[in-house]
Backbone bond lengths (Angstrom), bond angles and torsions (degrees), N, CA, C in turn:
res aa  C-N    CA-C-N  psi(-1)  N-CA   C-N-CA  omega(-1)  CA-C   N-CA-C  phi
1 X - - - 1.462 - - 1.522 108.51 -
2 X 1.217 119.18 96.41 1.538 127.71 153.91 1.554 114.32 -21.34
3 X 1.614 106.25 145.49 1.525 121.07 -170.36 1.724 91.34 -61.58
4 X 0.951 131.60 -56.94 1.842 138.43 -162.06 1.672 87.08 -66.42
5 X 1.135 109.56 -55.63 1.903 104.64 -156.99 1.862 91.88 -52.31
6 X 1.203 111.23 -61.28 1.641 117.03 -178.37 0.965 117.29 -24.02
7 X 1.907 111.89 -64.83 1.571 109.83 178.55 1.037 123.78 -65.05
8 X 1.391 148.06 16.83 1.197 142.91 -164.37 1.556 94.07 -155.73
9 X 1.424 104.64 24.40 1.834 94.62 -172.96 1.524 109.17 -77.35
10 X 1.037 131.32 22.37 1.455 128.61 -161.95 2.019 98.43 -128.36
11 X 1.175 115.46 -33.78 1.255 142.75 -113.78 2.114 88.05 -85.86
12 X 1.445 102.57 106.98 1.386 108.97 -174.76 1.866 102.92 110.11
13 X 1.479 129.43 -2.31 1.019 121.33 -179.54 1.738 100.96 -109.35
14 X 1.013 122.68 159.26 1.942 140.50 -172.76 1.112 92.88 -127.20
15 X 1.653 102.36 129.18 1.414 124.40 179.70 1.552 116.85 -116.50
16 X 1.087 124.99 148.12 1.597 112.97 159.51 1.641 109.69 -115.36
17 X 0.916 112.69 135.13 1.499 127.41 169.90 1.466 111.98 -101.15
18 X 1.079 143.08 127.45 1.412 147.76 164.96 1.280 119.74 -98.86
19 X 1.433 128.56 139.56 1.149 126.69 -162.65 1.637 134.71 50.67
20 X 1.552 110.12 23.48 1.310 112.31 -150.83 1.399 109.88 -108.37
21 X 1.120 122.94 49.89 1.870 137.14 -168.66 1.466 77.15 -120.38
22 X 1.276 170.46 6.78 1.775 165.56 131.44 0.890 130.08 -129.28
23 X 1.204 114.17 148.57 1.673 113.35 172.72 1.882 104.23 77.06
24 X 1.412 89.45 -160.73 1.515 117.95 171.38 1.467 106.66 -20.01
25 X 1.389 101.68 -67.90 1.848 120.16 -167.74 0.936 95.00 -57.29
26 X 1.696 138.00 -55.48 1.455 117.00 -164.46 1.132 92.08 -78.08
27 X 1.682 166.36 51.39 1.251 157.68 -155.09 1.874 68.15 -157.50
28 X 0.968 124.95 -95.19 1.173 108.97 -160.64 1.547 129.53 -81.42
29 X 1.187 115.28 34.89 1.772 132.26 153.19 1.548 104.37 -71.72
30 X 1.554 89.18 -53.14 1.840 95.46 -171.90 1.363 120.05 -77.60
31 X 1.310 118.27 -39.11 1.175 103.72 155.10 1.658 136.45 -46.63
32 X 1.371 81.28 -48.71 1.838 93.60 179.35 1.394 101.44 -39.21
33 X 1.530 114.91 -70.45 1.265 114.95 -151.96 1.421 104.74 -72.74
34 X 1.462 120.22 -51.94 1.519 100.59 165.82 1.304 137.75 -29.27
35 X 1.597 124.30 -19.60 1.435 122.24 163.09 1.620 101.24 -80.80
36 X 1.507 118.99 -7.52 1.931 99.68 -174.81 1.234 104.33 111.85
37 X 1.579 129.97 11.70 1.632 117.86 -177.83 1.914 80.22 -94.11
38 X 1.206 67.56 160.92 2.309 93.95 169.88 1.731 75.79 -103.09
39 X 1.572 107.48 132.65 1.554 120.26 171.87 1.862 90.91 -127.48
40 X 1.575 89.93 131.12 1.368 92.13 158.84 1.481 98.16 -104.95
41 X 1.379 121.80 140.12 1.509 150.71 -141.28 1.842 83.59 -135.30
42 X 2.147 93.65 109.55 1.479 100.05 178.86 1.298 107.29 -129.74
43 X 1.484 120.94 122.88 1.173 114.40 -175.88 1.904 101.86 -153.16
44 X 1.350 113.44 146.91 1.328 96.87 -164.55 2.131 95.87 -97.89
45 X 1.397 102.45 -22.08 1.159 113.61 173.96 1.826 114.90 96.92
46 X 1.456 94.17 27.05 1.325 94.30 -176.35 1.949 121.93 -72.30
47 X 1.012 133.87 -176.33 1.732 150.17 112.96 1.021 109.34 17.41
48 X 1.339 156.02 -168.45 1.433 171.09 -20.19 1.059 99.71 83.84
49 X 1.600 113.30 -67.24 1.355 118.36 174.28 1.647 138.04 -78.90
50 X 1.402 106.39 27.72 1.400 142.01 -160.11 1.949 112.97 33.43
51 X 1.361 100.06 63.62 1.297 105.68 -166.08 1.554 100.97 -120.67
52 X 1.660 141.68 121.84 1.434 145.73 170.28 1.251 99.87 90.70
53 X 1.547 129.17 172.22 1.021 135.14 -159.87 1.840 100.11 -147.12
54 X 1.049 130.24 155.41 1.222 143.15 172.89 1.924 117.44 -168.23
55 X 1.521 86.92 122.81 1.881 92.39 179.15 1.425 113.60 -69.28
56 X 1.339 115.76 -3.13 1.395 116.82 -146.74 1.782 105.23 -92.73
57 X 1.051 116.99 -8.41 1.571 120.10 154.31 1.120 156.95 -63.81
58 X 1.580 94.46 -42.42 1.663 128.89 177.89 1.760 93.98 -96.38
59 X 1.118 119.98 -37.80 1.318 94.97 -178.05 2.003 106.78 -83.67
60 X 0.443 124.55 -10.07 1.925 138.50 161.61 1.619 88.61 -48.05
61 X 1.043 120.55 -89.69 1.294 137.95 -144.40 1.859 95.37 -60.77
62 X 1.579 109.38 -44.51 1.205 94.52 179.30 1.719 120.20 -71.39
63 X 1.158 107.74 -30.17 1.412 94.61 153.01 1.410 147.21 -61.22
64 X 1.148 109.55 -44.55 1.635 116.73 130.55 1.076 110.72 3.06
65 X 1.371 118.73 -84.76 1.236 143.42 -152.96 1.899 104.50 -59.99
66 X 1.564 84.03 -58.91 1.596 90.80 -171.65 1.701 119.06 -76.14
67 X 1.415 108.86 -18.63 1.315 97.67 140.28 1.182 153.67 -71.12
68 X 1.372 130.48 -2.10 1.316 152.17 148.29 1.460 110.88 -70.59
69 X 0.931 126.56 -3.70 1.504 122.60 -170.62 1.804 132.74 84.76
70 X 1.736 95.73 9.32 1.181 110.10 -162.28 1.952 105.28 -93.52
71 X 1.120 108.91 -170.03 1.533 99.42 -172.74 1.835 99.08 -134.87
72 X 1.236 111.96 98.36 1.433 111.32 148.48 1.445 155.52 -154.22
73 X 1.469 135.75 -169.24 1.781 105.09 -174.58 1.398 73.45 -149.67
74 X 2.306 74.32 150.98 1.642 84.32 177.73 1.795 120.82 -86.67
75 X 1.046 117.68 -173.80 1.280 125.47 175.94 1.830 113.19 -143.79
76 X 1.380 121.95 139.35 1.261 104.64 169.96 1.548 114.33 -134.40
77 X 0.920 105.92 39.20 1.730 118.08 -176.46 1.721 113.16 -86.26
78 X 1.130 85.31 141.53 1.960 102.26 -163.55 1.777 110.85 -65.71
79 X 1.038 118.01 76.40 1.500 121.34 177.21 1.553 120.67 -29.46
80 X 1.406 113.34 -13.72 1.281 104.97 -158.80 1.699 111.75 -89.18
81 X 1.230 129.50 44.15 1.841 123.72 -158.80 1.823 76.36 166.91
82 X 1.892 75.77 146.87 1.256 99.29 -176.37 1.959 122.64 -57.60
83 X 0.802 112.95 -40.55 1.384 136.53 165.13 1.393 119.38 -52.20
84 X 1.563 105.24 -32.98 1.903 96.66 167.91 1.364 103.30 -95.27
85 X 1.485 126.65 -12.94 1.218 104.30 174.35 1.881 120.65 -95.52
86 X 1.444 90.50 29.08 1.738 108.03 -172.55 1.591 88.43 -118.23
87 X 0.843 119.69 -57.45 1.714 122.34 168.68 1.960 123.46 -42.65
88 X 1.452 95.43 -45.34 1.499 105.60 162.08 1.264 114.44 -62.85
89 X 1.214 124.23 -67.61 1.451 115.17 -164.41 1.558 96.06 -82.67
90 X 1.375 137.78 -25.11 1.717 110.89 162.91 1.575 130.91 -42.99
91 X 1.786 92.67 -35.14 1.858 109.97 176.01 1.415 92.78 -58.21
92 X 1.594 123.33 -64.35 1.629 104.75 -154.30 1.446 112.96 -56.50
93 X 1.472 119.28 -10.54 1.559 114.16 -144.87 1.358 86.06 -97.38
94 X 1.754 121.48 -45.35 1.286 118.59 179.31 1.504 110.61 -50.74
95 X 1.198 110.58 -57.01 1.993 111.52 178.55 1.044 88.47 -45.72
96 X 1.178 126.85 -90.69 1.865 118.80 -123.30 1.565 104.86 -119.69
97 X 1.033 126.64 -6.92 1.116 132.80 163.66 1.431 129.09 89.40
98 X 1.514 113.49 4.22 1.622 134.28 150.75 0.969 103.95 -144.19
99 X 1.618 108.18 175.23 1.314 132.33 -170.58 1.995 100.93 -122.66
100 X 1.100 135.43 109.90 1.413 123.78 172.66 1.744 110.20 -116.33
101 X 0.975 91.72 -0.03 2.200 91.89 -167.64 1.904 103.66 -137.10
102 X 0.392 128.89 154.30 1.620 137.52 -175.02 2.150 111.47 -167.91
103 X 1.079 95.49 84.37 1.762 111.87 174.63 1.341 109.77 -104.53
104 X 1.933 101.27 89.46 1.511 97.35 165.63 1.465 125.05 -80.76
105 X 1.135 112.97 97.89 1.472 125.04 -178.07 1.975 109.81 -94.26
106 X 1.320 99.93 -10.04 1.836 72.13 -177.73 1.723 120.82 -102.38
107 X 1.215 105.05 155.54 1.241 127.44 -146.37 1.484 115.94 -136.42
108 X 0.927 110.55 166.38 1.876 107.15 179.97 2.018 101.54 -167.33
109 X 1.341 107.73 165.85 1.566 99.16 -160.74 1.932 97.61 -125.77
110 X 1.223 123.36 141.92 1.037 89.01 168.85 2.084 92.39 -151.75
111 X 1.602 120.43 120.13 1.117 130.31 -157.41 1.375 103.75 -71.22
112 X 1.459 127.50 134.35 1.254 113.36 -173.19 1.583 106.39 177.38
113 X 1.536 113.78 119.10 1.463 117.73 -170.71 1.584 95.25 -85.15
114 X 1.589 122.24 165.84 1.328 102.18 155.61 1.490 143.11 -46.50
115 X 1.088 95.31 -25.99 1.754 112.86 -164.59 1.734 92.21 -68.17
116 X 1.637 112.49 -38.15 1.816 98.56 -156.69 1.205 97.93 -109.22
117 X 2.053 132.81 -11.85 1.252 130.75 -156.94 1.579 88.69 -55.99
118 X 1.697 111.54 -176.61 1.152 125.55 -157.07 1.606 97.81 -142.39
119 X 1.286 128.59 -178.60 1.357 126.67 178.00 1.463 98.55 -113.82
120 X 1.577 140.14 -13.61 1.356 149.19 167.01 2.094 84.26 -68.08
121 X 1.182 108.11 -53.11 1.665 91.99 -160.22 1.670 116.20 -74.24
122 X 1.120 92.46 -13.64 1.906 108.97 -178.08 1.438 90.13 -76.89
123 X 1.333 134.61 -86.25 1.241 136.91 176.50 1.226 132.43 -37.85
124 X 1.720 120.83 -23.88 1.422 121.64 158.27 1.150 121.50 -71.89
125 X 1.700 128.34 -43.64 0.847 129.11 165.35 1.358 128.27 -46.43
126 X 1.541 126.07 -42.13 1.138 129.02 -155.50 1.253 115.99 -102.01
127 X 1.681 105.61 -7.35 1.702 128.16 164.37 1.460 101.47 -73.73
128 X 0.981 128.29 -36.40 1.992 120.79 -159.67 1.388 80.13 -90.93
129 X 1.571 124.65 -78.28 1.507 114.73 -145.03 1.623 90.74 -81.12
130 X 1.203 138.14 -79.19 1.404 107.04 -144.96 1.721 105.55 -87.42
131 X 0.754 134.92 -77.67 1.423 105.76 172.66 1.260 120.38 3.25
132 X 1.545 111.26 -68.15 1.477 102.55 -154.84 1.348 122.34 -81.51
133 X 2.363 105.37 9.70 1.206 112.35 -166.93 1.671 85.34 -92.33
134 X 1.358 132.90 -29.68 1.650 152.00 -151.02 1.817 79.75 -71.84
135 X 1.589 97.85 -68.77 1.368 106.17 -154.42 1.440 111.80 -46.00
136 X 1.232 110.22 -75.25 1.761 113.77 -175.76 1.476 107.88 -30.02
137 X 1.333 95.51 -64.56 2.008 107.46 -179.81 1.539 103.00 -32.10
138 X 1.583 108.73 -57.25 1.712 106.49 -161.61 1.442 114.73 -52.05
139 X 1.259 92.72 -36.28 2.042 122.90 -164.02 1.716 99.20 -69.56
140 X 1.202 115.83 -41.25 1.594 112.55 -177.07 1.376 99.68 -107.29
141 X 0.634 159.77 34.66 1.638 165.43 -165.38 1.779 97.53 -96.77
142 X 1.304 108.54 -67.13 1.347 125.96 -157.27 1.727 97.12 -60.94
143 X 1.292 104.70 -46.29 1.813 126.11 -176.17 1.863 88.48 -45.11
144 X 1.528 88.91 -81.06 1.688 97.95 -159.97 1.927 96.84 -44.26
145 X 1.585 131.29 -54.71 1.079 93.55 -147.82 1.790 108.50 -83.07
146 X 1.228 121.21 20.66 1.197 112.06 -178.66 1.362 105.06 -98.23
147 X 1.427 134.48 0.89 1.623 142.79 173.85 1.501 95.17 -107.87
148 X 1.444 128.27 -1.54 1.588 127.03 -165.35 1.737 107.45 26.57
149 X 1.162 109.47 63.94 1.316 142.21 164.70 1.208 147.68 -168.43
150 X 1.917 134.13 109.67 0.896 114.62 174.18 1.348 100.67 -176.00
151 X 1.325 127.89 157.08 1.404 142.79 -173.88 2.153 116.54 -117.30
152 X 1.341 104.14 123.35 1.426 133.79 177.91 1.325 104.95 -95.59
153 X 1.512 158.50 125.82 1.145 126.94 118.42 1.549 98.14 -126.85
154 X 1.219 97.47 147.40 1.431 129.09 178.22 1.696 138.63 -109.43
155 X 1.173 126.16 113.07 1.344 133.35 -168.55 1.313 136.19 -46.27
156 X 1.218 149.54 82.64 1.512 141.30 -162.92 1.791 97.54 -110.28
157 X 1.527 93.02 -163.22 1.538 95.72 -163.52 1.641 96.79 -160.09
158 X 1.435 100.42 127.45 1.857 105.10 171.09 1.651 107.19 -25.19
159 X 1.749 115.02 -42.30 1.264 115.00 -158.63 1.032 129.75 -63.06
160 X 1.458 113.83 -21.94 1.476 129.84 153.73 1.205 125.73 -53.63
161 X 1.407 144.51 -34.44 1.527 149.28 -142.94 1.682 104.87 -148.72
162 X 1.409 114.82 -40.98 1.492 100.80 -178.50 1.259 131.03 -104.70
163 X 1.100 132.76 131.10 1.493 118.54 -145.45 1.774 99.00 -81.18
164 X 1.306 116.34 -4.18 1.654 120.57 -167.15 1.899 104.32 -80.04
165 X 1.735 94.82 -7.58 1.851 85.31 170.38 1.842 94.24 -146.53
166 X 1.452 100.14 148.81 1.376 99.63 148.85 1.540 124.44 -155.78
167 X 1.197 100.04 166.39 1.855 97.61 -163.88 1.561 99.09 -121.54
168 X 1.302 128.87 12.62 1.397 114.44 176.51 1.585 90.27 131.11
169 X 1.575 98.36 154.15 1.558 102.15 170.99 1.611 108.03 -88.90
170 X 1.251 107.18 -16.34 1.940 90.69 169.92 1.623 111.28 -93.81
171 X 1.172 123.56 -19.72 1.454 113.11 156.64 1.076 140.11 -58.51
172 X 1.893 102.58 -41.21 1.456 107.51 164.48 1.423 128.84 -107.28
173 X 1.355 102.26 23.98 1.081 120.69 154.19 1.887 129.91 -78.24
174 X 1.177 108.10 -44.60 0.918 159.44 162.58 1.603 121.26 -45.56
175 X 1.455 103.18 -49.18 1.669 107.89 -179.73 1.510 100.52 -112.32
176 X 1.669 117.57 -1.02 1.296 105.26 161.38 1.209 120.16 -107.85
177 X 1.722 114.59 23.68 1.389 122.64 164.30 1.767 97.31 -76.16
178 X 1.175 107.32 -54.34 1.717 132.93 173.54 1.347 101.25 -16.74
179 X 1.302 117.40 -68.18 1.562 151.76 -155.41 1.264 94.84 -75.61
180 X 1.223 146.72 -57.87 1.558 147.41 149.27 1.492 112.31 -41.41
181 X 1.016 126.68 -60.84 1.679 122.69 -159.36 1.586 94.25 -65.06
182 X 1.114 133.11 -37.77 1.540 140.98 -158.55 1.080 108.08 -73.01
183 X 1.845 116.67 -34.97 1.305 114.14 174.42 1.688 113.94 -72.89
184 X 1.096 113.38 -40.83 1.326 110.34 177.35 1.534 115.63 -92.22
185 X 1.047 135.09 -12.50 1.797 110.93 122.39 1.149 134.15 -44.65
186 X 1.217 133.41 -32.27 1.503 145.49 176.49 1.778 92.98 -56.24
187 X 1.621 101.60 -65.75 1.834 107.74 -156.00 1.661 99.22 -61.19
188 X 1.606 112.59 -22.89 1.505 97.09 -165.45 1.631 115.63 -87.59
189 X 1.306 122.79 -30.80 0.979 144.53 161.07 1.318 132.89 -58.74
190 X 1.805 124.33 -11.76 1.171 170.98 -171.52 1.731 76.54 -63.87
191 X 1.827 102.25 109.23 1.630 111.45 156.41 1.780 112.07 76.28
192 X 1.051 106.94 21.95 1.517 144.15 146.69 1.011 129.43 -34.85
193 X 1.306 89.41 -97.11 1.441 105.74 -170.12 1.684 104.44 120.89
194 X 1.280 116.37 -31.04 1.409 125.29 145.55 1.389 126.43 -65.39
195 X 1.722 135.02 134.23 1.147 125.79 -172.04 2.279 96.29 -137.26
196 X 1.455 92.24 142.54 1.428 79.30 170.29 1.985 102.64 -128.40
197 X 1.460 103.51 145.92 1.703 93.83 169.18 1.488 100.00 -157.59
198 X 1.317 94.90 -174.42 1.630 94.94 -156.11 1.904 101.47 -125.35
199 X 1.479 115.19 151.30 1.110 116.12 163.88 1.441 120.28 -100.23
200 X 0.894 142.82 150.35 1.306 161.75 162.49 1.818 115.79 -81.86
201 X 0.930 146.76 30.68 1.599 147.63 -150.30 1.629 128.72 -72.73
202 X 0.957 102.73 118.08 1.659 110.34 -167.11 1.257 105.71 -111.89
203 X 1.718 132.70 97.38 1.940 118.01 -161.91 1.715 90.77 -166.52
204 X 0.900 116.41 128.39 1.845 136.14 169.71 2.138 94.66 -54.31
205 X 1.682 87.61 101.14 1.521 95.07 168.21 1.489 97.93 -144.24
206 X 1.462 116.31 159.00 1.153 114.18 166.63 1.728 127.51 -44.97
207 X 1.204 121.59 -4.77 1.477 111.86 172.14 1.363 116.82 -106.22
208 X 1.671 119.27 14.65 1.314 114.17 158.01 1.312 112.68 -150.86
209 X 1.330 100.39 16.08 2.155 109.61 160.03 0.908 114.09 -16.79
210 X 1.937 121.51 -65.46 1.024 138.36 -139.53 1.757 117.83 -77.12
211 X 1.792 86.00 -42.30 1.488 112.03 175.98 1.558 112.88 -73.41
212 X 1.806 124.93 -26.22 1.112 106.30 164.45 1.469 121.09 -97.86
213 X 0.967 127.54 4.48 1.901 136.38 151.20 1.174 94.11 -53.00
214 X 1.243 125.76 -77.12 1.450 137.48 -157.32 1.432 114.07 -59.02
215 X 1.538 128.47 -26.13 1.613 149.12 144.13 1.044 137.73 -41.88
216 X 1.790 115.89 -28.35 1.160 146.68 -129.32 1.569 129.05 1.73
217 X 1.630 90.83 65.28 1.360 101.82 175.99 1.537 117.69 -142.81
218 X 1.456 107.28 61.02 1.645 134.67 -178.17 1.087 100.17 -29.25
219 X 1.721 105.65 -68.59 1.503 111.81 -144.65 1.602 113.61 -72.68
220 X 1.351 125.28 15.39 1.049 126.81 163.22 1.323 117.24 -15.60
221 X 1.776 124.45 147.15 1.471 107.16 -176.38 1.743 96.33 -95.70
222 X 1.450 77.92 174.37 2.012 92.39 172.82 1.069 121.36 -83.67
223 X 1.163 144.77 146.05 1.107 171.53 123.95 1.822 119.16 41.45
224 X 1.172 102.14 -25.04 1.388 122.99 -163.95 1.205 114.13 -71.65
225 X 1.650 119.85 -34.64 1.585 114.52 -176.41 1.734 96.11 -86.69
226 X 1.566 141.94 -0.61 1.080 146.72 -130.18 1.988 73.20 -117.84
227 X 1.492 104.07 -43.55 1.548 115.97 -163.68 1.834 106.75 -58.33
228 X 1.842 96.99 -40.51 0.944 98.43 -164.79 1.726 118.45 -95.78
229 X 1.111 106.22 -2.30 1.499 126.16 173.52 2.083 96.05 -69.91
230 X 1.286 99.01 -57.01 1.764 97.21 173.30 1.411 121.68 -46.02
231 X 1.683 110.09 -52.96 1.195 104.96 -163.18 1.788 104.18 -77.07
232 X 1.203 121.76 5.12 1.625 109.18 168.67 1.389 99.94 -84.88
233 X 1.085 126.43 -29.51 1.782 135.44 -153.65 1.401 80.94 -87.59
234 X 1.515 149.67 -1.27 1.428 131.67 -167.26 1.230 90.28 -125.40
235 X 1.412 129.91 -11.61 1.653 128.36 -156.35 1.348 116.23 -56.47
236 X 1.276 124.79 125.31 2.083 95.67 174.14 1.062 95.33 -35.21
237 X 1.263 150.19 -88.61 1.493 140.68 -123.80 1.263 123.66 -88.02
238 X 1.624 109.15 32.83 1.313 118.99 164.24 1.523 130.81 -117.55
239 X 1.583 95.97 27.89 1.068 113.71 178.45 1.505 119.87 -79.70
240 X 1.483 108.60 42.63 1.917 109.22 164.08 1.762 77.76 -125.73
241 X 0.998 125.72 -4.09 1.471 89.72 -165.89 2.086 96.84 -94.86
242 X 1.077 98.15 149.62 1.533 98.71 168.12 1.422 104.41 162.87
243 X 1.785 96.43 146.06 1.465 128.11 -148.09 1.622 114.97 52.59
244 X 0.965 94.81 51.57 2.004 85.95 162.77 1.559 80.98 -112.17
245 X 1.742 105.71 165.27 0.931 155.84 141.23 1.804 135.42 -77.13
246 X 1.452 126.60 65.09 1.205 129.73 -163.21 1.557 110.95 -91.95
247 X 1.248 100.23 140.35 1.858 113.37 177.88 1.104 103.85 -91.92
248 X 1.406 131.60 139.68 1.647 115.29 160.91 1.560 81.40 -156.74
249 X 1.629 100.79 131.90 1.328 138.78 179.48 1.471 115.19 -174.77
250 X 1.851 102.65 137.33 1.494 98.01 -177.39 1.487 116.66 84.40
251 X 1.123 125.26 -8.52 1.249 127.63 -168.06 1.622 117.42 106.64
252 X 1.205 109.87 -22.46 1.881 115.28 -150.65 1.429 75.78 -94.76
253 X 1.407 103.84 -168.13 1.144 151.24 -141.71 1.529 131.12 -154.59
254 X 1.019 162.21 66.50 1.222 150.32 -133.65 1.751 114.50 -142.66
255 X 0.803 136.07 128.33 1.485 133.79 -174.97 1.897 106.00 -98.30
256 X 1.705 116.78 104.37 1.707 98.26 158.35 1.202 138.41 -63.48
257 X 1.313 142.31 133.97 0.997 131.01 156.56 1.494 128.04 -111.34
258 X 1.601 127.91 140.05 1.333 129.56 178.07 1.525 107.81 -61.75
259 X 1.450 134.13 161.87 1.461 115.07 171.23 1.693 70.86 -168.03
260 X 1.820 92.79 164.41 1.570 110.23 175.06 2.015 102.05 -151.52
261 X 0.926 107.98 134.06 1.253 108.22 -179.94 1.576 118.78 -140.85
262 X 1.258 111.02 154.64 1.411 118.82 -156.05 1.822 107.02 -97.22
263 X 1.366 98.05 -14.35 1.592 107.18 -173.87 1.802 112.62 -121.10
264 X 1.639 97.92 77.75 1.594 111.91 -169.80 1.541 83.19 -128.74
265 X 1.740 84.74 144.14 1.893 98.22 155.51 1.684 125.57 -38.37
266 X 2.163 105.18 -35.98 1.236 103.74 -168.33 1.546 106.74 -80.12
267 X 1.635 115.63 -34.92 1.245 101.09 178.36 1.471 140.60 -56.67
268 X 1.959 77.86 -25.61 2.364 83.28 -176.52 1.688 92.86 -56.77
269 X 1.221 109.28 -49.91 1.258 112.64 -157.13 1.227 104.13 -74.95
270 X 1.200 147.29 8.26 1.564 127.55 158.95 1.984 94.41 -112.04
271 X 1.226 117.40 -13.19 1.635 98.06 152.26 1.269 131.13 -62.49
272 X 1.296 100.89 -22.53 1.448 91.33 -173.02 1.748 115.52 -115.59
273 X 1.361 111.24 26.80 1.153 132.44 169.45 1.713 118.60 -82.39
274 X 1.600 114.39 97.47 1.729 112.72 174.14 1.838 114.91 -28.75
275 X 1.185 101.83 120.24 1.473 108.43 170.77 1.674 114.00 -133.00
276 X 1.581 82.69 109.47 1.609 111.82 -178.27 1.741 109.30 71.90
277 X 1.152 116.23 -167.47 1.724 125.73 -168.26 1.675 100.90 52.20
């Protein structure tokens, strides 16, 4: 891909970004559009803890945007229920008149051991990220497959799957609903022309400052190589890839994979464990 073809590799495709007035999301609005997508930029402007609302983020970023020469409008509709994510992708269709990119990036945090989680925090959580990863998808689904084209990827988190971090059982509960639904978007969509996959993201934003101070590992980078790991996963010409699961933190790169095997320490040992009599 030529230096000119690159910058403009987007250029005629409509994106949605979710949650993308901070952090990551606004990392990949700007990117987006810097390759030439029209991004509608959705963010309701809440909390950490997805609490109040403010326009004053998403419309930042779209200026941003449009000062660079890029093209976008904001949106502030609540991702979390089927209906805002029918409302989102109706906005992009009214702007620009397709839908080709869909990056559910928004997110909300909420601290909580089993012993104290709550059924308000299970259900908030699991309304923004997975819901609202189902919803958007469902809402542009119909768009992409009637152009037999279009790109999903969706946000998960080590905290779900590796036992070396965790952020709460409704967070990682929560983003390993994410981590499931993505795969079976991936299988259904399989020969499409639609593809869905997931990021994994490791980048110094206000929703884990605290945790990398507390790590002592500040200097974490921003968000930006996290931006650009997406926009290959959205590329037209990444249409063989779908349902992976990618890590990117630190710079690297890393692909998860699920695996199950029959020849583990735990299995001898639950073969050879008396069952019943």
């Amino acid at each position: 891909m030529g230096v000119m073809t690159e910058l403009r590799a987007l250029a005629g495709r409509v994106a949605i970004v979710t949650g993308a007035g901070r952090g990551i999301g606004r990392a990949h609005a700007l990117h987006l559009a810097s390759l030439g997508a029209a991004v509608l930029v959705n963010d309701v402007g809440s909390s950490m803890a997805g609490e109040g609302t403010d326009e004053t983020p998403a419309g930042e970023v779209v200026a941003e945007v449009m000062a660079n020469g890029g093209t976008a409008v904001a949106n502030g509709d609540d991702v979390g229920s089927f209906a805002g994510g029918e409302r989102i992708v109706r906005a992009a269709i009214e702007a620009f008149g397709r839908i080709d990119i869909v990056v559910n990036n928004a997110g909300i945090v909420a601290a909580g051991s089993l012993a104290t989680v709550t059924e308000a925090d299970m259900l908030k959580l699991f309304a923004v990220h997975c819901i609202g990863s189902v919803a958007t998808a469902r809402a542009a689904l119909p768009f992409m497959l009637a152009q037999a084209h279009g790109r999903i990827v969706n946000t998960v988190s080590e905290a779900a799957l590796d036992t070396r971090f965790t952020a709460g059982v409704a967070y990682g509960g929560a983003k390993g609903a994410v981590w499931a639904a993505t795969i079976a978007m991936a299988a259904e969509v399989a020969g499409t022309g639609v593809t869905v996959n997931a990021v994994s993201p490791g980048a110094r934003t206000r929703m884990n400052e605290a945790m990398l101070e507390a790590a002592g590992t500040s200097a974490a980078l921003g968000p930006e190589h996290i931006a650009r790991l997406v926009a290959r996963l959205v590329a037209d010409d990444a249409g063989d890839i779908n349902g992976a699961v990618v890590h990117a933190a630190g710079g690297a790169i890393r692909e998860y994979r699920v695996s199950r095997s029959a020849d583990t320490p735990l299995v001898a040992r639950l073969l050879d464990l008396p069952v019943g009599g």
